[in-house]
MIVEXVO-80493 format. One line per field, with one value per residue (C-alpha): residue in one letter; x, y, z; residue number from 1. Coordinates in pm, whole numbers, padded with zeros to 5 digits. Example, Ala and Ser with C-alpha at 12.3 -4.5 7.8 and 13.67 -1.06 7.14 Angstrom:
BEGIN
res <- a	s
px <- 01230	01367
py <- -00450	-00106
pz <- 00780	00714
n <- 1	2
// end
This chain:
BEGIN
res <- x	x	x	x	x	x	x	x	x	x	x	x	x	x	x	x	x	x	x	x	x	x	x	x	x	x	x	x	x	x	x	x	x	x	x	x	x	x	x	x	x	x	x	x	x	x	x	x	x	x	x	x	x	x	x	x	x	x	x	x	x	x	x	x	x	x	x	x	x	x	x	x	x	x	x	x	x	x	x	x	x	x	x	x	x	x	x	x	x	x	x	x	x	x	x	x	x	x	x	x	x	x	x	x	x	x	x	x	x	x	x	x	x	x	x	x	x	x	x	x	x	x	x	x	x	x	x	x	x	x	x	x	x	x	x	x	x	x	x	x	x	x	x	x	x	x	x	x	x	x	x	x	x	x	x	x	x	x	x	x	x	x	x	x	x	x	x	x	x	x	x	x	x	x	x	x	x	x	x	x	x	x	x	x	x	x	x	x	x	x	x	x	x	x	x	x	x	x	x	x	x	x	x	x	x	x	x	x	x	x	x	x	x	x	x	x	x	x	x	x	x	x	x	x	x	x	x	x	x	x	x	x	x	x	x	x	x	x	x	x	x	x	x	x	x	x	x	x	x	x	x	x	x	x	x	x	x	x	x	x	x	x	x	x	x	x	x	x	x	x	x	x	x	x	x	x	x	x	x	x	x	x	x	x	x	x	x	x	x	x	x	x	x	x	x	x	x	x	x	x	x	x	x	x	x	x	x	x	x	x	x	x	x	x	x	x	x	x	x	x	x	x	x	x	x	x	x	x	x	x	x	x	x	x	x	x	x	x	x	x	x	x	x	x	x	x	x	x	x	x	x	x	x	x	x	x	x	x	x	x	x	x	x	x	x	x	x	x	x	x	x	x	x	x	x	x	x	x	x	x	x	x	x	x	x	x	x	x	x	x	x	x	x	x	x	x	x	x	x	x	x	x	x	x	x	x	x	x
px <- 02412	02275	02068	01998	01764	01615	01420	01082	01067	01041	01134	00843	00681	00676	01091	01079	01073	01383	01556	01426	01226	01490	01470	01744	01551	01546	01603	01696	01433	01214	01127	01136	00820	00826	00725	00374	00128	-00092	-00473	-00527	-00317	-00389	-00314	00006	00174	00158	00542	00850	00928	00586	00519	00779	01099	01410	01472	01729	02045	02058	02338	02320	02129	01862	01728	01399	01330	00969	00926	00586	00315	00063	-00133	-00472	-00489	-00227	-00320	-00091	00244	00413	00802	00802	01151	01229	01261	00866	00607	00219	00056	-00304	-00516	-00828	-01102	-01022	-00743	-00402	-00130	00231	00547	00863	01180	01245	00905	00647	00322	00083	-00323	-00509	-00473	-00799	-01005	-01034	-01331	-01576	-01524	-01669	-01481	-01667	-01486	-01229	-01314	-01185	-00905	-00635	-00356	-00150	00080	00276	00347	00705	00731	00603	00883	00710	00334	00261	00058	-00107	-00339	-00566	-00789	-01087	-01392	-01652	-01977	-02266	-02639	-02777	-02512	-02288	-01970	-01721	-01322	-01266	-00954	-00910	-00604	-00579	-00219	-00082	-00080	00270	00214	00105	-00148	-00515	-00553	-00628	-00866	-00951	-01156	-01246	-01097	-01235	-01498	-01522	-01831	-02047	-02120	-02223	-02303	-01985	-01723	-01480	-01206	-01133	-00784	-00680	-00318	-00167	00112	00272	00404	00703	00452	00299	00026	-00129	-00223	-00532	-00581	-00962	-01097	-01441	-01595	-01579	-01909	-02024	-02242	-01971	-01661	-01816	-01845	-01396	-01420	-01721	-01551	-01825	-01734	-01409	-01406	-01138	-00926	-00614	-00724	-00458	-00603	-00518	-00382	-00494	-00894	-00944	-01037	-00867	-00451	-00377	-00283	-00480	-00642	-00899	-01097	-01230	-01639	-01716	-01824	-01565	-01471	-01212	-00978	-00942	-00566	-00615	-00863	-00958	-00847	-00953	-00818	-00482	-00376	-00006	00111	00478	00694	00985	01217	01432	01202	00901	00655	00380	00359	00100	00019	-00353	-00481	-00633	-00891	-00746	-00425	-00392	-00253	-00053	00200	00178	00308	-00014	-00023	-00232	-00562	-00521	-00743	-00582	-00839	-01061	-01266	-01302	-00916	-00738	-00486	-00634	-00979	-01266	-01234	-01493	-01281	-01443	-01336	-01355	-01600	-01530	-01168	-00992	-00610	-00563	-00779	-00652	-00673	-00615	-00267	-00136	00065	00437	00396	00182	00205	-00058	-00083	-00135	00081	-00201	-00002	-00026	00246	00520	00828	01138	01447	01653	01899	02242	02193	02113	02327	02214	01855	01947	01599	01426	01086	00950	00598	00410	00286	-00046	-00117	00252	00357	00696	00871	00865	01188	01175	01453	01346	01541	01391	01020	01051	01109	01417	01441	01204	01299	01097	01273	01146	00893	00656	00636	00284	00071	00277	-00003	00278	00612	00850	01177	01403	01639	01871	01765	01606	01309	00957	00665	00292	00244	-00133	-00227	00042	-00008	00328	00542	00927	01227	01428	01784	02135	02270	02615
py <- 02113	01794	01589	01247	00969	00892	01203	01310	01637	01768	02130	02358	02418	02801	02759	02574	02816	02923	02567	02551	02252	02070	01966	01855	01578	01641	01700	01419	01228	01351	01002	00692	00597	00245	00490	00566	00369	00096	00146	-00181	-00210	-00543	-00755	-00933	-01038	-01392	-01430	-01246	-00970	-00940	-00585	-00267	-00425	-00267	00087	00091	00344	00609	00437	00709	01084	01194	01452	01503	01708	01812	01685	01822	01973	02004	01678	01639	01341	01119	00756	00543	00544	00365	00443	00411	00241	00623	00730	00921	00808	00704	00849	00862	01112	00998	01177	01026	01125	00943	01193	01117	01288	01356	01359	01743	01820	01865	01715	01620	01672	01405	01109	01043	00767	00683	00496	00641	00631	00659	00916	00954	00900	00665	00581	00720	00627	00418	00199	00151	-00136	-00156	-00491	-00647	-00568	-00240	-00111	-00333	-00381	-00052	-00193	-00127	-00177	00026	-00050	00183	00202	00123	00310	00052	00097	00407	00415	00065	00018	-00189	-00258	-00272	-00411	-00235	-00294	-00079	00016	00351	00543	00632	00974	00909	01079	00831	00499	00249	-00026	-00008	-00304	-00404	-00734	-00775	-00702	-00737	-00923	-00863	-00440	-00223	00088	00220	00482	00287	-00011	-00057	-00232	-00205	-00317	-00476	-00654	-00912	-01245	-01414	-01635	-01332	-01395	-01083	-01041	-00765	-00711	-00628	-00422	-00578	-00264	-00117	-00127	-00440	-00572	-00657	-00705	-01042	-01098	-01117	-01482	-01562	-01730	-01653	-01337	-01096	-00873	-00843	-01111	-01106	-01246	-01358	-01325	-01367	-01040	-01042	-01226	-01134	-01449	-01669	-01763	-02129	-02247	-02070	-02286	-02523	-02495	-02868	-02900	-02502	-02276	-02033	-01754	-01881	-01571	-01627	-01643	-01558	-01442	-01271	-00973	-00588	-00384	-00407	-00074	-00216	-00506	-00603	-00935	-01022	-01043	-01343	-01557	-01454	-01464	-01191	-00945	-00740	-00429	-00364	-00156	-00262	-00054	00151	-00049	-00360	-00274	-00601	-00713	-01065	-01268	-01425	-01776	-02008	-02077	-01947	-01747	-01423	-01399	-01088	-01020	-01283	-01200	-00883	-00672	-00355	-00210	-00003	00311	00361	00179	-00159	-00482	-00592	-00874	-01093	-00933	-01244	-01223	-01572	-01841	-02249	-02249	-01845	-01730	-01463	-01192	-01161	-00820	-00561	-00197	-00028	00283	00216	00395	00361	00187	00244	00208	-00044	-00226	-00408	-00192	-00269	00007	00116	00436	00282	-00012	-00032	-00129	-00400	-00612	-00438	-00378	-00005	00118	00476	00522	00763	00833	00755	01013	00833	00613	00282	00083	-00261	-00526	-00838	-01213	-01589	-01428	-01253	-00903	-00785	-00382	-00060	00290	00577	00770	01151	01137	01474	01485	01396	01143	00888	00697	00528	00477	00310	00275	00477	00303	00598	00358	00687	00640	00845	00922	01053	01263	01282	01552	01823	01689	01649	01366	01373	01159	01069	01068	01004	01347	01216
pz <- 00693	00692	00964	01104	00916	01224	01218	01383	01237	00878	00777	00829	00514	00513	00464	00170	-00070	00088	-00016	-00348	-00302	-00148	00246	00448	00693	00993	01367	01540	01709	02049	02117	02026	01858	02045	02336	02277	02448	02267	02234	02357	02633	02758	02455	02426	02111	02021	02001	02052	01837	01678	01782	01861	01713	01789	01658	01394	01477	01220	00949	00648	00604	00390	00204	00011	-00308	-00390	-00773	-00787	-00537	-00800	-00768	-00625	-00366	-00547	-00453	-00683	-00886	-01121	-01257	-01656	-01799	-01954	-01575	-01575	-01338	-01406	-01065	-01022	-00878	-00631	-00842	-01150	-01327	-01467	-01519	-01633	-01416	-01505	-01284	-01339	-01228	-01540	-01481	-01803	-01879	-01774	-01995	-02162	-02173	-01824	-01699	-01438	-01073	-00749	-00583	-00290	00082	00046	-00352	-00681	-00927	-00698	-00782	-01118	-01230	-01551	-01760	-01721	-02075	-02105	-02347	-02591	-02520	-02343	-02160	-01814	-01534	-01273	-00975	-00881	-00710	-00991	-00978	-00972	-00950	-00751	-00479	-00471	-00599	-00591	-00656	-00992	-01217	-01581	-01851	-02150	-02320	-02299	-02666	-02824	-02718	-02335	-02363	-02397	-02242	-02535	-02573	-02189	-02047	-01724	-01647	-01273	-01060	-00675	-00580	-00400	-00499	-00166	-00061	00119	00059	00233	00233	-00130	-00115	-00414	-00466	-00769	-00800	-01030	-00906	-01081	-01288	-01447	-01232	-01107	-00697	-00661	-00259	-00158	00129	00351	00322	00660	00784	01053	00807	00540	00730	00816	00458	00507	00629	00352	00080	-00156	-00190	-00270	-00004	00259	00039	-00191	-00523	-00761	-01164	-01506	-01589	-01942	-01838	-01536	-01467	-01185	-01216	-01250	-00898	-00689	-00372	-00402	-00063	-00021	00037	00050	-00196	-00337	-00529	-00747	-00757	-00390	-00265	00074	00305	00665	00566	00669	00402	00195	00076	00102	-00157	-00276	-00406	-00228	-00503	-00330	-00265	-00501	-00204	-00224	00131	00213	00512	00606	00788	01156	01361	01649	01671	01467	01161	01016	00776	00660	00397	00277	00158	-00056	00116	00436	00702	00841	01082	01073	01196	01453	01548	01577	01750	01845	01894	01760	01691	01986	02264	02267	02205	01798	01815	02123	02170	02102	01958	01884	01767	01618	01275	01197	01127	01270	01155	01127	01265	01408	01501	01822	01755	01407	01093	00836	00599	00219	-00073	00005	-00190	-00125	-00125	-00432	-00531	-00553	-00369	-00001	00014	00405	00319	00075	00046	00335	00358	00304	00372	00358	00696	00697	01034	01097	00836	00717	00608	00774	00704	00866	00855	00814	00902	00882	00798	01131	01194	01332	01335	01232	01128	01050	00775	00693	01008	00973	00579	00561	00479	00280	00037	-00200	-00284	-00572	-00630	-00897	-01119	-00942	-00592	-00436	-00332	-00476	-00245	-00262	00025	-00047	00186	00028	-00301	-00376	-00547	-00343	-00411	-00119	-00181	00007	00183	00263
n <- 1	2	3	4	5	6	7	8	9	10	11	12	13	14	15	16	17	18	19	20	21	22	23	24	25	26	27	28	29	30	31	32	33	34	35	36	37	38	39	40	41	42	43	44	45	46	47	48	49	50	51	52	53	54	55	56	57	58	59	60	61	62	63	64	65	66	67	68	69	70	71	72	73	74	75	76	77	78	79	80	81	82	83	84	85	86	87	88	89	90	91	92	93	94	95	96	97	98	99	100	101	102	103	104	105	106	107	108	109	110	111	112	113	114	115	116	117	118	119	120	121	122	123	124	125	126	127	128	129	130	131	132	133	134	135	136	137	138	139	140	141	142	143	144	145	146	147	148	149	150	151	152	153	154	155	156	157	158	159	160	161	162	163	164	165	166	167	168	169	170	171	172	173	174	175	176	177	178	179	180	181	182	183	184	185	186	187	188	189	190	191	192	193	194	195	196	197	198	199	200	201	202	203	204	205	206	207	208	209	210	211	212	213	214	215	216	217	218	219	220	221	222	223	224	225	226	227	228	229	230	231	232	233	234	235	236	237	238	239	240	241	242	243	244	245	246	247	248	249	250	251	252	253	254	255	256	257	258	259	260	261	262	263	264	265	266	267	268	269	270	271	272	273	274	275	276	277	278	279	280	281	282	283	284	285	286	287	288	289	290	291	292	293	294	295	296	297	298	299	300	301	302	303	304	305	306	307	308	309	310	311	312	313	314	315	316	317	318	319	320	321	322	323	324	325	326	327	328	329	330	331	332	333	334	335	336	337	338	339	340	341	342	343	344	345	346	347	348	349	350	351	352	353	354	355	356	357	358	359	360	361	362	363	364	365	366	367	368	369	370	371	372	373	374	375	376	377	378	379	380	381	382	383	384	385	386	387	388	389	390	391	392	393	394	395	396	397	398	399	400	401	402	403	404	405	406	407	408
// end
């Protein structure tokens, strides 16, 4: 038996063992999840479409197989050219994954983190030409003084056996350090110049979140580096009469735990994460202010208004599209694959809260449908694509690392 895309609920987890790892997904939807009611009821998008696009009819069916549910709060994942995958586990560790299920030792070598809260080892990226240089980078949250930290950005090259990091150096450091366990950011991901994009978190807390629209420092921003210096990438901004941070790309951010290039047009997108309501994809571009926190969908996690409770503001972009309620987006990519010809160069996020996969179509920079794909599997914290074109996901509350694959 198989069952529709459009699903809303997942196998219960006490029949697995009965399917040998392998779930057919799922019943079809209760509801539409355009139904539920925003947190912030009176706001009104800034243009049509920005908010609750149309649902996307059910066009193929899915099923997911559990690689591996013996990882400890995966965070971030990177597919190898011999078909294994680099994930990362929040406390610290780098472990290597293969397709039929084995999961390695740590691989040594790994610097320090700050695992506390939101903290720990995060997101991995490998070179373009990893075949031949072996080489590849991390973000985590770097352990400084008695109880700061900060993002940090690390290279090393993977040994011949895969199993130490090599020569490891720390290439970047976010600036200013603070003492918070939350909004890291922490993306990575390589534009078409070899250029490498590094999306920052504002730290959470009232006091830093202003620090977003401060363009002395790095937080709430996506930076764009030398991958190899750490040092800013030839091109970036140059903000006329103000002090700046040099690896600044973008700013007025809250915090980007979602990062991917649109391979047609090279353009670099990111997802952050809002307050109640407000999360917002965006395709950020050079020198400009996204807004927070002086604008924002949503609201505080208390109820009240964000700052003055203003939407819209001259002179702050706003985003190509926002979802209230929120999915906690982390992980994303642009569909390229044989397997799901249907989603051809759409966008695909890990929703936490949302506890999917988010599918959106997207036309002219605007977008056009949404779909949640294998709704109730948990909380989705990244996803890649498969030469194969299934898709792999960290569902970081189960532990587990499951490819989604065509049923019919």
């Amino acid at each position: 038996m198989t069952f529709s895309a459009n699903s809303s609920l997942a196998l219960p987890r006490f029949l697995a063992p009965f399917f040998a790892a392998t779930s057919l997904l799922a019943l079809p939807a209760l509801a539409d999840f355009n139904d539920a009611p925003p947190n912030a009821a009176s706001q009104q998008p800034a243009f049509a479409g920005q908010t609750r696009a149309p649902v996307i009819a059910p066009q193929f069916n899915i099923e997911t197989t559990v690689i591996t549910d013996r990882l400890d709060s995966p965070w971030g994942m990177a597919i190898l050219p011999d078909g294994t995958a680099l994930v990362t586990e929040k406390r610290g560790n780098l472990r290597r994954i293969a397709p039929t299920g084995e999961v390695s030792a740590p691989i040594s070598s790994l610097p320090d983190v700050d695992a506390r809260g939101q903290g720990g080892l995060l997101d991995v990226a490998i070179a373009l030409d990893f075949a031949q240089t072996r080489q590849i980078w991390i973000t985590f949250a770097e352990p400084r003084g008695s109880n700061e930290n900060g993002t940090a950005v690390a290279t090393g090259t993977l040994s011949q056996d895969m199993t130490a990091l090599e020569n490891l150096r720390v290439i970047f450091q976010q600036q200013p350090a603070w003492a918070s366990d939350k909004h890291f950011g922490s993306r990575l991901v390589f534009g078409r110049d070899g250029s490498l994009f590094v999306t920052t978190g504002e730290r959470s807390d009232r006091e830093p979140r202003q620090l977003a629209q401060d363009l002395t420092t790095h937080l709430g921003k996506v930076l764009r580096i030398d991958p190899q210096t750490g040092q800013a990438a030839p091109g970036n901004p140059q903000f006329v009469g103000v002090q700046a941070q040099p690896e600044i790309w973008s700013y007025g951010h809250r915090n980007l735990q979602a990062a991917a290039l649109d391979p047609a047009t090279g353009q670099i997108w990111t997802v952050e994460h809002g307050p109640r309501g407000g999360d917002e994809l965006n395709h950020p571009e050079a020198g400009k202010n996204y807004g927070w926190p002086v604008i924002t969908y949503g609201q505080e996690y208390s109820g009240a208004a964000v700052g003055q409770g203003r939407t819209q503001q001259d002179g702050l972009e706003q985003p190509v599209y926002y979802w209230d309620p929120v999915i906690a987006p982390s992980g994303m990519a642009f569909y390229q694959g044989a397997m799901f010809p249907e989603m051809q160069g759409d966008i695909l996020i890990g929703g936490l809260q949302g506890q999917a996969l988010v599918r959106l179509t997207v036309q002219g920079g605007r977008v056009t449908g949404e779909q949640r794909l294998a709704e109730g599997i948990g909380r989705v914290r990244d996803l890649d694509i498969a030469a194969d074109g299934a898709v792999w996901m960290l569902i970081e509350d189960s532990g587990e690392l499951v490819r989604v694959s065509r049923a019919d």
